[in-house]
C-alpha positions as CSV (number, residue, x, y, z in Angstrom):
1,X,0.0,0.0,0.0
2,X,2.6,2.2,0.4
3,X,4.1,2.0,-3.4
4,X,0.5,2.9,-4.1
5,X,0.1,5.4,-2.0
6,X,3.5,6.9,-2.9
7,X,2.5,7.0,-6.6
8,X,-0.8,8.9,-6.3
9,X,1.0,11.6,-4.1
10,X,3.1,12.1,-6.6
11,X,0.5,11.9,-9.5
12,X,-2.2,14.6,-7.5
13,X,1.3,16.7,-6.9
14,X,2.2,16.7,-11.5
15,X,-1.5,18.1,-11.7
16,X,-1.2,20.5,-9.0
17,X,1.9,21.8,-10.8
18,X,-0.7,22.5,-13.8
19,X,1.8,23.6,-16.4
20,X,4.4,20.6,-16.4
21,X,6.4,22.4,-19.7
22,X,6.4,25.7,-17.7
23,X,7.3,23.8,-14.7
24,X,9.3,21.7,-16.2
25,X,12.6,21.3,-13.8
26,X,10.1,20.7,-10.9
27,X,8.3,18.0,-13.2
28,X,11.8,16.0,-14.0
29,X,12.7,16.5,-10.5
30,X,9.5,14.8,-9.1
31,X,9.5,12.4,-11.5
32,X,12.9,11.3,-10.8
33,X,12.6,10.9,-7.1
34,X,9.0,9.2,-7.8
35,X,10.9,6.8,-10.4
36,X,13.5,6.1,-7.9
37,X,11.1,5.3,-5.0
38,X,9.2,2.7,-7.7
39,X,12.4,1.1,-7.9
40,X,13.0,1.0,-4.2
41,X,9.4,-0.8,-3.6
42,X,9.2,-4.3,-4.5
43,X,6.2,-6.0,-3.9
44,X,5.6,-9.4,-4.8
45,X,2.4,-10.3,-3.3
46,X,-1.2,-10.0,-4.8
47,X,-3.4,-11.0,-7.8
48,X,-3.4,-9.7,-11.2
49,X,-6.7,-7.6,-10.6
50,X,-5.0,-5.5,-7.8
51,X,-2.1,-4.7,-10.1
52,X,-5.1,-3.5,-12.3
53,X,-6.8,-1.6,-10.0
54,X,-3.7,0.0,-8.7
55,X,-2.6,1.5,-12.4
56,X,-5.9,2.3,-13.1
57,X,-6.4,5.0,-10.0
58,X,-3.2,6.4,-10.3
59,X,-3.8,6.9,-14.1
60,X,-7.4,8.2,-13.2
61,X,-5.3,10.8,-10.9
62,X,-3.0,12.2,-14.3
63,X,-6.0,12.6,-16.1
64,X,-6.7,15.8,-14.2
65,X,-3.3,17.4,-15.9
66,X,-3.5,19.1,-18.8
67,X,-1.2,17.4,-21.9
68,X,1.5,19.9,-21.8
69,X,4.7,17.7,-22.0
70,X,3.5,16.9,-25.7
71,X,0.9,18.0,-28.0
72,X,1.1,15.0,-30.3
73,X,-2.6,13.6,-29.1
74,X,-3.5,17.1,-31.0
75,X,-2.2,15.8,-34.0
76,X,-4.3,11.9,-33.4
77,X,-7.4,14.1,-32.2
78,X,-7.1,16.1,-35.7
79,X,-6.3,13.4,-38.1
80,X,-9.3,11.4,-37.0
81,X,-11.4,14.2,-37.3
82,X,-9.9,14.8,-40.9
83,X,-10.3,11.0,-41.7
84,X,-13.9,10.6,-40.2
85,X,-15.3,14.2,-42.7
86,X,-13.3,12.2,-45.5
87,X,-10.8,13.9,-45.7
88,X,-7.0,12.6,-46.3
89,X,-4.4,13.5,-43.6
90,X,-1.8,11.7,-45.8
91,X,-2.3,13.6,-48.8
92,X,-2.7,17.3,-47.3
93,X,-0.8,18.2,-44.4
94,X,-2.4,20.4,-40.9
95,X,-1.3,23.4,-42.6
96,X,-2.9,22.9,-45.8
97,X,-5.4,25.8,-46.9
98,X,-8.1,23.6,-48.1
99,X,-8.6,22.7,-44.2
100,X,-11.4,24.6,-42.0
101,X,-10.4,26.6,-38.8
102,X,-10.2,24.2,-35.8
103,X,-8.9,24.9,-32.4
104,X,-7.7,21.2,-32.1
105,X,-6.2,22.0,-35.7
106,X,-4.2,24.6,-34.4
107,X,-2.4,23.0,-31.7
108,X,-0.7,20.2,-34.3
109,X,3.1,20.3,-34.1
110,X,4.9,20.7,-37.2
111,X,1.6,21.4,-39.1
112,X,3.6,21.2,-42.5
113,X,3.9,17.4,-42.0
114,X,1.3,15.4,-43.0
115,X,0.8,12.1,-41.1
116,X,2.9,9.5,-40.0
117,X,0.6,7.1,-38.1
118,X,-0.5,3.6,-39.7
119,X,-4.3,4.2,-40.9
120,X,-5.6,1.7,-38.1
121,X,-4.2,4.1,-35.6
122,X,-6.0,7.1,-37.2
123,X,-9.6,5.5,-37.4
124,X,-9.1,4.5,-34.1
125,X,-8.2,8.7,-33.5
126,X,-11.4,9.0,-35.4
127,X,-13.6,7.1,-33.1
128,X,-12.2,8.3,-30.0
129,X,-12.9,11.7,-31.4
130,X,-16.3,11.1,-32.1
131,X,-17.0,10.1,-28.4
132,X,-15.4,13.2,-27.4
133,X,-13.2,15.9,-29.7
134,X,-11.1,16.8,-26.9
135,X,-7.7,15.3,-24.9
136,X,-9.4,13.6,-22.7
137,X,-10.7,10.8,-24.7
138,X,-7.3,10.0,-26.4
139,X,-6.2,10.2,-22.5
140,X,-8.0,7.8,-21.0
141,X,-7.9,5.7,-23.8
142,X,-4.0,5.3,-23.6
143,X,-4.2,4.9,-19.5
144,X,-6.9,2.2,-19.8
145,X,-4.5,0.5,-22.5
146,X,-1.4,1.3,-20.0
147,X,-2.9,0.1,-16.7
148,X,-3.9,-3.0,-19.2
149,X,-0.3,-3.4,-20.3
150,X,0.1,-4.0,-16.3
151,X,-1.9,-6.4,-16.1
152,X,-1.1,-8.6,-19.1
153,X,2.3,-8.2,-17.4
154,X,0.8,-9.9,-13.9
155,X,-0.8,-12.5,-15.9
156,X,2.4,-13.5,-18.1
157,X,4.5,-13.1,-14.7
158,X,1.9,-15.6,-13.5
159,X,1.5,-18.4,-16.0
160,X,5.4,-18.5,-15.9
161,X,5.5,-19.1,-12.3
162,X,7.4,-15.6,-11.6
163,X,6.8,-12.9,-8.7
164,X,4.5,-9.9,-9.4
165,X,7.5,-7.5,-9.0
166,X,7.7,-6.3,-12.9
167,X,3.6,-6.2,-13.1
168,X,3.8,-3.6,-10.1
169,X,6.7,-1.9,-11.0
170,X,5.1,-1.0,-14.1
171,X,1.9,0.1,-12.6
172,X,3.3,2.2,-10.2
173,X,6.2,4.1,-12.4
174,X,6.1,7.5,-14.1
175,X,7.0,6.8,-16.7
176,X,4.1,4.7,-17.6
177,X,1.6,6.9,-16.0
178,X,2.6,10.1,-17.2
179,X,3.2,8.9,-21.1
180,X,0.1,7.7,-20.8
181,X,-2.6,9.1,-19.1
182,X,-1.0,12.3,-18.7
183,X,0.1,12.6,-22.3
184,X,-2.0,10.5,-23.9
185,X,0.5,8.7,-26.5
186,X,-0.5,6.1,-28.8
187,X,2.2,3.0,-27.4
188,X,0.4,2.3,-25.1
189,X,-2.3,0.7,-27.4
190,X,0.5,-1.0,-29.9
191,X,2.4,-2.0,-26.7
192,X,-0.7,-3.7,-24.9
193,X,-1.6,-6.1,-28.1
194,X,2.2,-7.4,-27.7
195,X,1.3,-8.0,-24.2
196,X,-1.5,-9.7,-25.5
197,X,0.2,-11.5,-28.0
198,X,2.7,-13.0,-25.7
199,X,-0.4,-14.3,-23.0
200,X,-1.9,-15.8,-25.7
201,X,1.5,-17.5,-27.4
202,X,2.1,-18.7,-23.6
203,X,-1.4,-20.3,-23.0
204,X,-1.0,-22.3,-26.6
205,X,-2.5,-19.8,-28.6
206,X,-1.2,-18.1,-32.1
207,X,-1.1,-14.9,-31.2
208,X,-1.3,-13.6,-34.6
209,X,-4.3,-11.6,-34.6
210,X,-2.7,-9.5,-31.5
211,X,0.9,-9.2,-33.2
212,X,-1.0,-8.3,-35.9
213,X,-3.6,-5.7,-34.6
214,X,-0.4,-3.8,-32.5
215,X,2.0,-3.7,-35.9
216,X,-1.3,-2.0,-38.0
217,X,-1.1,0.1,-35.0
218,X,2.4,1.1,-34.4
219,X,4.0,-1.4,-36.7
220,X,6.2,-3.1,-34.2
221,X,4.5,-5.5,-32.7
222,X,3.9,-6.8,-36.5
223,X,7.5,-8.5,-36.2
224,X,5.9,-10.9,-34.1
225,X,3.6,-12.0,-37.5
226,X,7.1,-13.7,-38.9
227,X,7.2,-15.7,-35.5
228,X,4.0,-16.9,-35.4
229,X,2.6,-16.6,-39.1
230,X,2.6,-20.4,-39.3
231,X,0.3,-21.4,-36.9
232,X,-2.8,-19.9,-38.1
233,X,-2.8,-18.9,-41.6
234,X,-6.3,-17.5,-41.7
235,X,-5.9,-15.1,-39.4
236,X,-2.4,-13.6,-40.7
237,X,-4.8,-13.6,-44.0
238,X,-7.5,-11.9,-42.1
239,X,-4.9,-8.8,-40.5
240,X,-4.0,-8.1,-44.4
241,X,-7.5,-8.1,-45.4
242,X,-7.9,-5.5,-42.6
243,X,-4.8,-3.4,-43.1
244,X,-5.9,-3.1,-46.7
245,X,-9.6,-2.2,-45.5
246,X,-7.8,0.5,-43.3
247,X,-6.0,2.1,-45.8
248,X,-8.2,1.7,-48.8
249,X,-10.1,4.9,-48.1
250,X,-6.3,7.0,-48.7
251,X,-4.8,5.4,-51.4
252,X,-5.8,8.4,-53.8
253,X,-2.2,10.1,-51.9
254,X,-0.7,7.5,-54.2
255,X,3.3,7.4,-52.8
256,X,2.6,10.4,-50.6
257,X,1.2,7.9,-48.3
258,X,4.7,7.4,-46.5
259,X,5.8,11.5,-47.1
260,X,5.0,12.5,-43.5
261,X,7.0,8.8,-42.0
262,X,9.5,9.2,-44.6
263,X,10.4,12.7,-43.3
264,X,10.2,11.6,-39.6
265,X,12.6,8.8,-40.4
266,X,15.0,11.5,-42.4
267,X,15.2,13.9,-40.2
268,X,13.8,13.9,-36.7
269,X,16.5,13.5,-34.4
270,X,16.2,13.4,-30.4
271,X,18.3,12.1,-27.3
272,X,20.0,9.2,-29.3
273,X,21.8,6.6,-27.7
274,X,24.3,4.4,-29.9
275,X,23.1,6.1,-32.7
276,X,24.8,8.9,-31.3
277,X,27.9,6.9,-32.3
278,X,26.9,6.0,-35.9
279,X,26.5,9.5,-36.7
280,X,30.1,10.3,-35.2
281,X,31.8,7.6,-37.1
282,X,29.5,7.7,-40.3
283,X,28.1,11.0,-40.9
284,X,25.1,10.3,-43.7
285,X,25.3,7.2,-43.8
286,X,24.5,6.8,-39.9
287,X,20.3,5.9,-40.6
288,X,20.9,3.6,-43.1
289,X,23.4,1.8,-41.2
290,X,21.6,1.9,-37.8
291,X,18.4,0.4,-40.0
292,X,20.4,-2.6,-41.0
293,X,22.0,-3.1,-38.0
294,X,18.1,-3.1,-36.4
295,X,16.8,-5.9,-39.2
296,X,20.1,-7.9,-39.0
297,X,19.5,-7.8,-35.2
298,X,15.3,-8.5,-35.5
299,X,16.4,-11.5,-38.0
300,X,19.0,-13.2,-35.3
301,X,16.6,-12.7,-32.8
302,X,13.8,-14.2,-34.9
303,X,16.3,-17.2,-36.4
304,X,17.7,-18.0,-32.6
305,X,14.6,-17.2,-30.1
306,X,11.8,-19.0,-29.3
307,X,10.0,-16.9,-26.5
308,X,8.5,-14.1,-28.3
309,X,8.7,-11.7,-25.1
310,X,12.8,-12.8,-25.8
311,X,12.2,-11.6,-29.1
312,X,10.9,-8.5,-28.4
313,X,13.6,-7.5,-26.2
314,X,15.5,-7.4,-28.8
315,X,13.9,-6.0,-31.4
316,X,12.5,-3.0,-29.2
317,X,16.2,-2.8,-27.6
318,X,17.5,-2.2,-30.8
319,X,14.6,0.1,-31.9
320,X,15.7,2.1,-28.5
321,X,19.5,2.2,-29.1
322,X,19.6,2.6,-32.7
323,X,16.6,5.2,-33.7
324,X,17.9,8.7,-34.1
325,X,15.0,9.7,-32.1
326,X,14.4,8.3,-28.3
327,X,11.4,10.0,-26.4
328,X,11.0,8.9,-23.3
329,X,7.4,7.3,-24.4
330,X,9.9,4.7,-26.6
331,X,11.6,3.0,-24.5
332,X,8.2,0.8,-23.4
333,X,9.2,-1.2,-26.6
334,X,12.1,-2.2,-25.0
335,X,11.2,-2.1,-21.1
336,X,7.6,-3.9,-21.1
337,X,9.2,-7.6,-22.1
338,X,12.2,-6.3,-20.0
339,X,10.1,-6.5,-17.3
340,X,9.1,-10.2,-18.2
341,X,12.5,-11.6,-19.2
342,X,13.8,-10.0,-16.2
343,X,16.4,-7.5,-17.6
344,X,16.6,-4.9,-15.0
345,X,18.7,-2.9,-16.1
346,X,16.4,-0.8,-19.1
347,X,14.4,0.3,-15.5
348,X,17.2,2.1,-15.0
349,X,16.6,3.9,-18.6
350,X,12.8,3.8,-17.8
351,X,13.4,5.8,-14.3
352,X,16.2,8.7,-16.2
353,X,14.1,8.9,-19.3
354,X,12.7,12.7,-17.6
355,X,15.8,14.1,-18.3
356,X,15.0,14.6,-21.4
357,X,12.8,16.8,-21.1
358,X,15.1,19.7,-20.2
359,X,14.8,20.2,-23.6
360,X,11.6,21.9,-22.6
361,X,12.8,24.8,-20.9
362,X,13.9,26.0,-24.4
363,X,10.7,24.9,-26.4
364,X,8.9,27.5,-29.0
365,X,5.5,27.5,-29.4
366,X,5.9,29.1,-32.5
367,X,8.0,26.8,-34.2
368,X,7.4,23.2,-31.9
369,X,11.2,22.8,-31.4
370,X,13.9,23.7,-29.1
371,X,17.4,23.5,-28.4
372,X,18.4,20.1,-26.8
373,X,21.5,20.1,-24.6
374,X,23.9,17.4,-25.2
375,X,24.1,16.0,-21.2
376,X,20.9,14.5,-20.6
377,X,21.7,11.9,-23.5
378,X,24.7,11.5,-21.6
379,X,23.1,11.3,-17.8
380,X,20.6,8.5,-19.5
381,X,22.5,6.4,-21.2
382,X,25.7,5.7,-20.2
383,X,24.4,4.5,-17.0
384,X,21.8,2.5,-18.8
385,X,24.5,1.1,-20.9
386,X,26.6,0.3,-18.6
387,X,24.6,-1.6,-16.0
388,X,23.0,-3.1,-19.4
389,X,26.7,-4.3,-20.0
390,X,27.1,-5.4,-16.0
391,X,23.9,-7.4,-16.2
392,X,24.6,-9.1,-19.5
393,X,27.6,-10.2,-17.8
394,X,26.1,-11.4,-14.6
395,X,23.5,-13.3,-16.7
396,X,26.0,-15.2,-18.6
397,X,27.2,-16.5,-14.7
398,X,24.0,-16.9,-13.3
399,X,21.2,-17.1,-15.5
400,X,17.6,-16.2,-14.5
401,X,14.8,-14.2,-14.3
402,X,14.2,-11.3,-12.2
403,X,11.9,-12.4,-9.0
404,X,12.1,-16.3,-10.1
405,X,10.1,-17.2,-6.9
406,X,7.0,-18.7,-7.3
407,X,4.0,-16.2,-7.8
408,X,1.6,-15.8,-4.6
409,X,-1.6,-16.2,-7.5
410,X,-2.6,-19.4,-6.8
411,X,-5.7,-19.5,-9.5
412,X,-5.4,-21.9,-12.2
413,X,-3.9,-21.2,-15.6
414,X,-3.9,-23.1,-18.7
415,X,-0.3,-21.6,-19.5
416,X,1.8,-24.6,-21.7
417,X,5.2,-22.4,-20.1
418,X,7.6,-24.0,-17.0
419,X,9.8,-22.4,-14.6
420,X,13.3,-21.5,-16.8
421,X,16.1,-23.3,-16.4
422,X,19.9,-22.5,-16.5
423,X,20.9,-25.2,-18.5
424,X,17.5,-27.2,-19.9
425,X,17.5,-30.8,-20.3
426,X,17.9,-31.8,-23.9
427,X,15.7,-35.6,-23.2
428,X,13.0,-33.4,-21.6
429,X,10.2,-31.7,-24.0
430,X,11.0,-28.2,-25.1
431,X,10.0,-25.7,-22.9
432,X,7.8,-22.8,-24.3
433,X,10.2,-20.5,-22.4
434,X,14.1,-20.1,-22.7
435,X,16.8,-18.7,-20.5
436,X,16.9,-14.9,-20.5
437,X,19.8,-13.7,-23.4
């Protein structure tokens, strides 16, 4: 109770600051030291439904702040809008004269781009906005999906006979509540079907139509498709037939479909990590690079890993360390099947992530960009990499999972997975869970 408690102080104390961009050295500062004490706490005990109803009051608590660490939800509350009249958000940019005055309209960021979100994520936009055209139904969308995320978590942690300590850790973190229902960004969503994906691949299940629902949403999940394509055809048939359906009604942008992504992926560039290092040592040439180095790494994962929560540790740690662009929002790719492979060390990235938003203090309204000092990348990373590099290590001695003590649930579960083992019997039948990389 106290880990709970704990986290709705701090929550109720982000909305009393109101403003968290013009506060925004008393936001990081609160954040860290709530981060840290999420850390400290590390509760084992309870069922899956209090790690539910745990995320979902303190996300219900960072409703009450207004979205002013990011304006993208302006952008999702716009395109839908756009999208629902018939109009095509791929095709004609925010900025675009053809486009009625709209107060949500004017909030977009970088209103010359036109959009970069998969078409299933802007009918869902569209919905949410026709239930209410304001922030607050893309914000408790996203926490609802978040305090979800925690617990899919609890149940995976569960059915593989593991503590609760990851489940609550994510419910109780900043990070997760603040990106969520305090920001309202859309991985939470994409994140929660590769939660799902994963429960359902553990209790003998494909899993395709969840890896495939999260990559039409935020495309990485849909990695998980080549992992599990084979065991039910029809339904990797049936995620085409909707992504086509989805996108259908904006094919007349022709190849300016991909403008707006293509100029994210060109240009955008934000508190890097390695790819801090390709740039150094191969100027242009660094994004190519850095997206071959993240497929080679997706295809060795996907060639040599069975576990797809194994899998996506990889695929979202490279995603992390290699994209040009790291908001704190992000890292979840990475830190979600962390938290069930029991890599504790992207926490650690998970709890510094705030730092970031220094970047803040400089922000123009005018333009939506500031001037990003080159020590916070520094104050996040290293560290991160560095315990990374410790833990990888320490694994290789003594393999194992974070918390690998049984799990207090003690309701039944159809899970096929077992307990991991250091070194797994080669007679014995193969175990739908390997040893943590």
């Amino acid at each position: 109770m106290l880990g709970i408690s704990l986290a709705l102080g701090c929550a109720a104390a982000l909305v009393a600051l109101g403003d968290l961009r013009g506060a925004v050295h008393e936001t990081i500062a609160l954040m860290l030291i709530w981060g840290v004490c999420a850390l400290s706490f590390r509760p084992e005990r309870g069922r899956p439904y209090h790690v539910l109803l745990a995320a979902l009051a303190i996300r219900a608590v960072m409703l009450l702040s207004p979205p002013t660490l990011s304006d993208d939800l302006f952008r999702y509350l716009w395109e839908g809008h756009a999208a629902w009249e018939g109009g095509n958000p791929y095709l004609y940019p925010p900025n675009a004269a053809m486009w009625p005055d709209d107060p949500i309209r004017a909030q977009v960021n970088h209103p010359e781009v036109s959009s970069i979100y998969p078409p299933m994520a802007i009918w869902g936009f569209a919905l949410l906005g026709q239930l209410a055209y304001h922030p607050i139904s893309i914000k408790a969308a996203m926490g609802v999906c978040d305090a979800l995320i925690a617990w899919g978590l609890a149940r995976i942690l569960v059915g593989r006979r593991r503590a609760l300590t990851g489940a609550w850790l994510y419910a109780l973190h900043p990070l997760a509540v603040v990106e969520s229902a305090g920001s309202g960004h859309l991985e939470p969503a994409s994140v929660l079907c590769m939660v799902m994906a994963i429960y359902a691949w553990d209790r003998g299940f494909s899993g395709v139509l969840w890896a495939g629902l999260g990559g039409l949403i935020k495309l990485v999940p849909g990695v998980l498709l080549l992992r599990f394509a084979r065991r039910s055809p029809a339904s990797v048939a049936l995620i085409v037939v909707l992504g086509i359906g989805t996108a259908a009604p904006f094919l007349d942008a022709g190849l300016l479909l991909g403008r707006g992504l293509s100029t994210y992926a060109q240009h955008w560039a934000f508190n890097a990590s390695l790819f801090s290092v390709y740039s150094a040592l191969f100027g242009t040439w660094a994004r190519p690079l850095a997206v071959g180095t993240g497929v080679a790494v997706t295809l060795w994962a996907l060639a040599r890993r069975a576990d797809p929560a194994v899998i996506m540790l990889w695929v979202g740690g490279a995603f992390v360390l290699l994209s040009p662009t790291v908001h704190p929002w992000y890292i979840a790719w990475a830190w979600v099947p962390a938290l069930i492979c029991g890599v504790r060390s992207w926490s650690l990235l998970a709890t510094l992530a705030p730092l970031s938003y220094v970047a803040l203090a400089s922000y123009d309204p005018t333009t939506s960009s500031w001037e990003e000092p080159a020590w916070p990348a520094w104050a996040q990373h290293l560290p991160f990499l560095i315990a990374l590099l410790v833990e990888s290590l320490w694994h290789q001695i003594q393999p194992g999972p974070w918390a690998p003590g049984a799990s207090t649930d003690t309701s039944p579960s159809r899970s096929q997975t077992s307990p991991d083992r250091s070194t797994p019997d080669p007679r014995s039948a193969p175990s739908r869970i390997e040893p943590d990389a």
